[in-house]
C-alpha positions as CSV (number, residue, x, y, z in Angstrom):
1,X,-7.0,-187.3,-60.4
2,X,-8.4,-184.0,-61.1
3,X,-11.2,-182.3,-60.3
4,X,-13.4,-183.0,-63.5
5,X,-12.3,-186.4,-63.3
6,X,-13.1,-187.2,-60.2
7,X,-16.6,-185.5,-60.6
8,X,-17.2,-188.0,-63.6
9,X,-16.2,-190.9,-61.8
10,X,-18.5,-189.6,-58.8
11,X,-21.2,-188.6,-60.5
12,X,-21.2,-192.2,-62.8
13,X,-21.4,-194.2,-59.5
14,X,-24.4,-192.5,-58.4
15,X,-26.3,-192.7,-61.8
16,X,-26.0,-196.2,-62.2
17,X,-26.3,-197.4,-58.2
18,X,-29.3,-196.1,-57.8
19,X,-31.5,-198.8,-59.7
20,X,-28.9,-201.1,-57.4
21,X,-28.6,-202.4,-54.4
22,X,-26.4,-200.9,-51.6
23,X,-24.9,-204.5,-51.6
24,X,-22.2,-204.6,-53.8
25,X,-20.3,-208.0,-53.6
26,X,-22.7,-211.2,-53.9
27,X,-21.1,-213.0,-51.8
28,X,-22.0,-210.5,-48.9
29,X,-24.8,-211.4,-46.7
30,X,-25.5,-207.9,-45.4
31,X,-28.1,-206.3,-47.5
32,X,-29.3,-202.6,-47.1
33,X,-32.0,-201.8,-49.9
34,X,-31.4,-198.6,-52.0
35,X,-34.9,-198.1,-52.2
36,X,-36.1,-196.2,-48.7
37,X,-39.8,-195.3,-47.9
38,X,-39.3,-191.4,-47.6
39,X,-38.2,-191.8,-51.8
40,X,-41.5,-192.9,-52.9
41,X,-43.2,-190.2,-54.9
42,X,-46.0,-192.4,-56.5
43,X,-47.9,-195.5,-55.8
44,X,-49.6,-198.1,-57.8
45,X,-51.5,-201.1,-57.7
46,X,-50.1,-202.4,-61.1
47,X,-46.6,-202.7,-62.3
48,X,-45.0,-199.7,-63.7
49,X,-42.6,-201.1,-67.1
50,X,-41.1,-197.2,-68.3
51,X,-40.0,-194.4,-67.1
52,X,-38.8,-191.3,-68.7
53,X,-37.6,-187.4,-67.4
54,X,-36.7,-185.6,-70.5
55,X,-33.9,-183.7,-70.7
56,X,-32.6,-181.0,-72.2
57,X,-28.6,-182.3,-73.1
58,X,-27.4,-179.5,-71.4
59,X,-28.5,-178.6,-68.1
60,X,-27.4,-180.2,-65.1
61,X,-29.2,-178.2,-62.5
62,X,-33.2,-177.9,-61.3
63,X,-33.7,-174.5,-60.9
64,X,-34.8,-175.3,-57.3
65,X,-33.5,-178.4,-56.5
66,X,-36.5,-179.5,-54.9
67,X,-39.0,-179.0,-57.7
68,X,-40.1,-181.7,-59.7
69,X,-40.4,-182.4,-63.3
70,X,-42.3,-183.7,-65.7
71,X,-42.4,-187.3,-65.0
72,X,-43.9,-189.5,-68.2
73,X,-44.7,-193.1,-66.5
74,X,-46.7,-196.6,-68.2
75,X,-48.5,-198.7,-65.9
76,X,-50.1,-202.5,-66.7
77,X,-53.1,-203.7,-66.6
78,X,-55.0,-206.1,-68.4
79,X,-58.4,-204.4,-67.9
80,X,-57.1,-201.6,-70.1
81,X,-56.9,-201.2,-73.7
82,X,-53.7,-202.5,-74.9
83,X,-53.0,-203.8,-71.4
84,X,-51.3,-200.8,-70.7
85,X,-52.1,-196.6,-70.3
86,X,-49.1,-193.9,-69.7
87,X,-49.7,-191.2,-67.3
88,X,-47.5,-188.0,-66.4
89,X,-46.6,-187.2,-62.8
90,X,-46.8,-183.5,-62.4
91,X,-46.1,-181.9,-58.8
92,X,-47.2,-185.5,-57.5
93,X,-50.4,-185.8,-59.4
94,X,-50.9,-188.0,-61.8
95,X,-52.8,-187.3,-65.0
96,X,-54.5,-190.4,-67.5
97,X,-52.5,-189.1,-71.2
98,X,-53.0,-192.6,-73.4
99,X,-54.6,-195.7,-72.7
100,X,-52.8,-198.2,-75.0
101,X,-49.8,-196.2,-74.6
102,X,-46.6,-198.7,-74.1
103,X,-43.4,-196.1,-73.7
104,X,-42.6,-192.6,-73.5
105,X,-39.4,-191.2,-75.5
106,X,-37.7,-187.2,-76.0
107,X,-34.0,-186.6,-77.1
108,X,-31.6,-184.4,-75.1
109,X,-32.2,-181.5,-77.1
110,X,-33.5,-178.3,-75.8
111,X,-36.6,-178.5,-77.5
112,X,-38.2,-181.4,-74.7
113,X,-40.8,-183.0,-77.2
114,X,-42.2,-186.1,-75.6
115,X,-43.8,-189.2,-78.1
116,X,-45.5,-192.1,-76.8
117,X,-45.0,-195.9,-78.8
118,X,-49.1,-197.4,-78.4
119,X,-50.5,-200.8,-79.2
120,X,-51.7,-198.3,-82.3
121,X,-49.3,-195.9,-83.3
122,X,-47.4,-192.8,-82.5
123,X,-48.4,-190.5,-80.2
124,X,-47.0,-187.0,-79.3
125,X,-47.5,-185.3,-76.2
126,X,-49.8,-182.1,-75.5
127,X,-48.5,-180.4,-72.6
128,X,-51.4,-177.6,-72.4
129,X,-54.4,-180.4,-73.0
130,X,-52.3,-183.2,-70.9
131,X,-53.3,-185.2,-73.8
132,X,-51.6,-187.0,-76.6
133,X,-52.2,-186.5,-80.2
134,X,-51.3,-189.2,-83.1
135,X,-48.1,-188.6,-84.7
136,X,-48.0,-189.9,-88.4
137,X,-50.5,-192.4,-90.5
138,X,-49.2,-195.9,-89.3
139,X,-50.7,-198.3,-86.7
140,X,-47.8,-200.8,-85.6
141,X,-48.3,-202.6,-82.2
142,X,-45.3,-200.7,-80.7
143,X,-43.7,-201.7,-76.9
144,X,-40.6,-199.8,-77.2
145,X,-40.0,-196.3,-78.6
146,X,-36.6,-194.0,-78.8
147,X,-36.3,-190.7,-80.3
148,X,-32.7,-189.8,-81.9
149,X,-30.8,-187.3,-80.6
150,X,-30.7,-184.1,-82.6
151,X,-32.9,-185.2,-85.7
152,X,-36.1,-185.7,-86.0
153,X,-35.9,-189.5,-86.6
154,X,-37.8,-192.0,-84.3
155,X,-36.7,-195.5,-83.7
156,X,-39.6,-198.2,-82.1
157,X,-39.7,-201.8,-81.9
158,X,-43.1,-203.6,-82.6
159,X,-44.3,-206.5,-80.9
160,X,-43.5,-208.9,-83.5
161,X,-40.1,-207.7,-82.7
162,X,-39.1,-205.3,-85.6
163,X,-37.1,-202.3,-85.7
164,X,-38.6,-199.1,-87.5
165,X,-37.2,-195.8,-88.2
166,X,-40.0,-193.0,-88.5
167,X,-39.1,-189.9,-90.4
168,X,-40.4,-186.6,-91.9
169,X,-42.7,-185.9,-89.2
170,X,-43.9,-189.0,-89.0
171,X,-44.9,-189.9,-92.9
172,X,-42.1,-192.1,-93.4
173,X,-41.2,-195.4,-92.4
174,X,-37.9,-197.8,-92.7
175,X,-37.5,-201.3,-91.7
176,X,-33.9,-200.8,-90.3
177,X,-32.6,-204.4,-92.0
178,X,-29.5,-204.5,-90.2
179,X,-31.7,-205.6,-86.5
180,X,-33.5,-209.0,-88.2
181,X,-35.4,-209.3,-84.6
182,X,-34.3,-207.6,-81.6
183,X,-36.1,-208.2,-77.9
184,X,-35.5,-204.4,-76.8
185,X,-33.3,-201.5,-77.9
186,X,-31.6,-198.1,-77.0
187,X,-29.7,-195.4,-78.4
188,X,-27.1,-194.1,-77.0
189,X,-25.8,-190.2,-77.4
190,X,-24.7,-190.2,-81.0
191,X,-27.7,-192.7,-82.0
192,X,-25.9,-195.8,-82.4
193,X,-28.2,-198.5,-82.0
194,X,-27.2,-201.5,-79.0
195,X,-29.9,-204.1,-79.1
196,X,-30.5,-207.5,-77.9
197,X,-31.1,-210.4,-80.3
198,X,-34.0,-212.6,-80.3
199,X,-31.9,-215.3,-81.4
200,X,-29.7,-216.1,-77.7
201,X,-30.9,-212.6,-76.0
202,X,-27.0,-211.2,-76.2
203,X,-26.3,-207.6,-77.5
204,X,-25.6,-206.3,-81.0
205,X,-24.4,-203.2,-82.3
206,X,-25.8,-200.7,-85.0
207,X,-23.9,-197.7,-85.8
208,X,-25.2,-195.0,-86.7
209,X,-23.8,-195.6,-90.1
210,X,-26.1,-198.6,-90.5
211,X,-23.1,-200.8,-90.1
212,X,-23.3,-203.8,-87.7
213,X,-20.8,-204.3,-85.2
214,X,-19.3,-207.7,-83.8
215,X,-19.2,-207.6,-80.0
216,X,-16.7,-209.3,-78.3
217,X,-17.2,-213.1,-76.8
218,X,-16.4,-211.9,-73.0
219,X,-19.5,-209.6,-72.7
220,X,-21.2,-212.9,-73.6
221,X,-19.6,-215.7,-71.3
222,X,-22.3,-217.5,-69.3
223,X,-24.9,-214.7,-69.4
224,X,-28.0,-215.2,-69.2
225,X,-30.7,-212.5,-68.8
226,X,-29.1,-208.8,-70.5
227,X,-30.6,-205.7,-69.4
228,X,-29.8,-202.1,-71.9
229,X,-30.1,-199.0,-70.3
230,X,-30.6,-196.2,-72.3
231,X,-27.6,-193.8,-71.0
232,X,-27.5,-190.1,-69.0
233,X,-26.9,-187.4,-71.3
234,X,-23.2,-186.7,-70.3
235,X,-22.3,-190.7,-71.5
236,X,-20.7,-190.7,-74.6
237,X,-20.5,-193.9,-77.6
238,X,-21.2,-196.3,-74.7
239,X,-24.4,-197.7,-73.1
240,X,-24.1,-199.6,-69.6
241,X,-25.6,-203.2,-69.5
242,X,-26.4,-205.5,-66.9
243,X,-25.7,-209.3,-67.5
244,X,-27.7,-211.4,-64.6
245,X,-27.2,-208.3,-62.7
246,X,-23.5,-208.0,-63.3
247,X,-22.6,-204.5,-64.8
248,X,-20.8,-204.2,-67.9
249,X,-20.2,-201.1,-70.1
250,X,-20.9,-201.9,-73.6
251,X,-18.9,-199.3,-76.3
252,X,-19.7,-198.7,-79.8
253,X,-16.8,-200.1,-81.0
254,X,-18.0,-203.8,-79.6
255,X,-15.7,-203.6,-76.7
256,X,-16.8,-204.0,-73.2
257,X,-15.9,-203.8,-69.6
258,X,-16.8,-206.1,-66.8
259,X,-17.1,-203.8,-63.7
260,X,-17.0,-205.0,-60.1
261,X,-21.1,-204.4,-59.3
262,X,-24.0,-206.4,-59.2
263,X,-27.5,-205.7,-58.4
264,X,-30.0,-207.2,-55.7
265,X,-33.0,-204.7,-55.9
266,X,-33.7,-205.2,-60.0
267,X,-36.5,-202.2,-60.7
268,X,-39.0,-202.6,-63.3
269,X,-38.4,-198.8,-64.9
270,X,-36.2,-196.1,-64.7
271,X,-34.8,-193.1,-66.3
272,X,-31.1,-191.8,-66.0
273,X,-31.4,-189.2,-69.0
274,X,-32.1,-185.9,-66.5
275,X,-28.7,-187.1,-65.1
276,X,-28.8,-185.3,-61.3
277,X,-32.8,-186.0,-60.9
278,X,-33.2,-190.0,-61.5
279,X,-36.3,-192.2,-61.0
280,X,-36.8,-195.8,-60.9
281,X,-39.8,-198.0,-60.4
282,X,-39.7,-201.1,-58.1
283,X,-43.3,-202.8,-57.3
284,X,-45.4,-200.7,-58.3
285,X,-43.7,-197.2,-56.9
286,X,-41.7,-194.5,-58.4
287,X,-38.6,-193.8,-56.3
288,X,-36.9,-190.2,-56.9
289,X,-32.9,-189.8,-56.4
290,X,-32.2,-186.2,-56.5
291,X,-28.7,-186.2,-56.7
292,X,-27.8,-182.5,-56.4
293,X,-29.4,-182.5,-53.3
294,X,-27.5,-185.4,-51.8
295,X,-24.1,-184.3,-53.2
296,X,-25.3,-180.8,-51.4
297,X,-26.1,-182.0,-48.3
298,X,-23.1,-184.6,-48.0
299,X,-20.3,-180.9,-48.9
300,X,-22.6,-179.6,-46.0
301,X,-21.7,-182.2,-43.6
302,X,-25.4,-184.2,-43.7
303,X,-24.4,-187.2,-45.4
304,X,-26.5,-189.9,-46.0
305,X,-26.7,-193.8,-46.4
306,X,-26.8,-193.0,-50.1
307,X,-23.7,-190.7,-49.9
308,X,-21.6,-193.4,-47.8
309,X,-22.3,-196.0,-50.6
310,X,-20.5,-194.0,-53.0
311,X,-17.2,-194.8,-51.5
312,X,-17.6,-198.2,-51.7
313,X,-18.5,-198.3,-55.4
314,X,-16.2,-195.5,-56.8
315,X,-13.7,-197.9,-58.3
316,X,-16.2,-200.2,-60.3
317,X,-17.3,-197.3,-62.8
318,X,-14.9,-196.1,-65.8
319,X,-14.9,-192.6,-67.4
320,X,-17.3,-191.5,-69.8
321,X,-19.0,-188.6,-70.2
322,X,-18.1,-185.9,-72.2
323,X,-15.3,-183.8,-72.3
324,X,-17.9,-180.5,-73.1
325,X,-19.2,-180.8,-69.4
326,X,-16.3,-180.0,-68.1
327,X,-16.6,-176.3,-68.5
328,X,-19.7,-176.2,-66.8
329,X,-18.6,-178.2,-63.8
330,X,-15.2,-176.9,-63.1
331,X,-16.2,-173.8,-61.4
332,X,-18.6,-175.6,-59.0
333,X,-15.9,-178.3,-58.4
334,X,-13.5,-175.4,-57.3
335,X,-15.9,-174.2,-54.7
């Protein structure tokens, strides 16, 4: 295996482990929690449901590895307008943007524009008045919210479980008629649309052609509970899924692979899009992964309880990011 590959396979493992466990086979009784004390950046009283880091598609690196950015977070609470306000977590402070706000979304482009989905609307973030400023005329009850990658479409779901496409800066809106009623949704890289029906809960597939794709039966057998996660900026036509905590990656073309992982610790939020700076939420906290810093400090001889689980998970996780990083990463690699 070469060095790029062995970097993707590396670098996979440690995205999608960290909203994990450190236990890896259920049938194991020993149980170390991913989730330590000295990772908690933020604390809350209320559950936190979404998470987001924007990224910017192409850089992998912090430029100081200890810095933090730009952390968009929604917390519950029924006392709140819309049962529900999104803040933003900025050098560990946290600042009120939108009561009623339900979700936070950017693409991977370079241009970092953050929109909220609200019980009223869209929303689009001010970064010099740390406030948020309606996007477009329409007021749907929104709980989920994407933003396509290198367009200026936006995708949310409302409550009553319709798919919308926003477009034109916000003055026109599509049913998308190919999701009839979806429970939650992401995008993945190249904006195909993996959803979950309201009809048994399993996933569906819509290209980004508008066509919908057939999955196959054995992502389906026996599950129960599906989880989408919306995929780090690397992963390419595929989004990873977790059946009652089993992993599987799901691929545009309806195929899927069962992987050897399952998940104790299930978080309430997270984001992988940064790719080497993740967060995820667990009761009411926001744990930070820095992952450059680990993978640092383990080439430097400090390695960690994080670092060890690697090896033990580095044969569950299949290829996919794509081939375009390679020329950034080979040099570093080499060294």
């Amino acid at each position: 295996m070469g060095y790029f590959e062995t970097y993707k396979v590396f670098f996979l493992v440690y995205i999608l482990s960290l909203s994990s466990s450190s236990s890896l086979n259920v049938k194991d009784k020993s149980y170390t929690s991913a989730f330590k004390a000295e990772q908690v950046i933020f604390s809350s009283g209320n559950n936190i449901t979404k998470l987001l880091v924007p990224s910017d598609g192409t850089s992998y690196f912090l430029e100081d590895i200890s810095d933090l950015p730009s952390i968009f977070f929604t917390v519950t609470d029924s006392k709140l307008s819309g049962g529900s306000c999104i803040y933003v977590l900025e050098d560990l402070a946290a600042y009120e943007i939108l009561e009623g706000g339900r979700d936070s979304t950017s693409d991977y482009s370079s241009d970092r524009s953050v929109y909220f989905g609200a019980k009223d609307g869209v929303y689009k973030y001010d970064a010099e008045s740390l406030s948020a400023k309606k996007f477009g005329p329409f007021r749907d009850d929104i709980i989920q919210i994407q933003k396509a990658n290198g367009s200026d479409i936006i995708y949310y779901l409302t409550s009553n479980k319709k798919l919308f496409k926003l477009e034109n800066n916000g003055t026109v809106r599509t049913r998308v008629s190919a999701v009839t009623c979806a429970q939650e949704f992401v995008l993945d890289t190249s904006n195909n649309i993996y959803f979950t029906s309201c009809d048994d809960g399993l996933p569906r597939i819509v290209k980004s052609d508008g066509n919908l794709v057939t999955y196959t039966a054995s992502v389906t057998d026996d599950i129960k509970e599906v989880q989408l996660l919306r995929p780090a900026f690397i992963m390419e036509n595929c989004v990873p899924i977790f059946g009652d905590g089993n992993l599987y990656m799901l691929y545009v073309n309806g195929t899927n692979e069962k992987k050897d992982f399952f998940i104790k610790d299930r978080p309430s939020a997270y984001s992988i899009d940064a790719a080497l700076y993740i967060v995820a939420a667990l009761n009411g906290k926001i744990y930070e992964f820095n992952i450059m810093e680990v993978m640092l400090k383990s080439l430097f001889g400090f390695a960690s309880h994080s670092s060890t689980d690697l090896s033990k998970i580095i044969m569950s996780i299949i290829e996919t990011a794509k081939d375009s990083i390679y020329k950034d990463w080979h040099p570093v690699l080499e060294n």
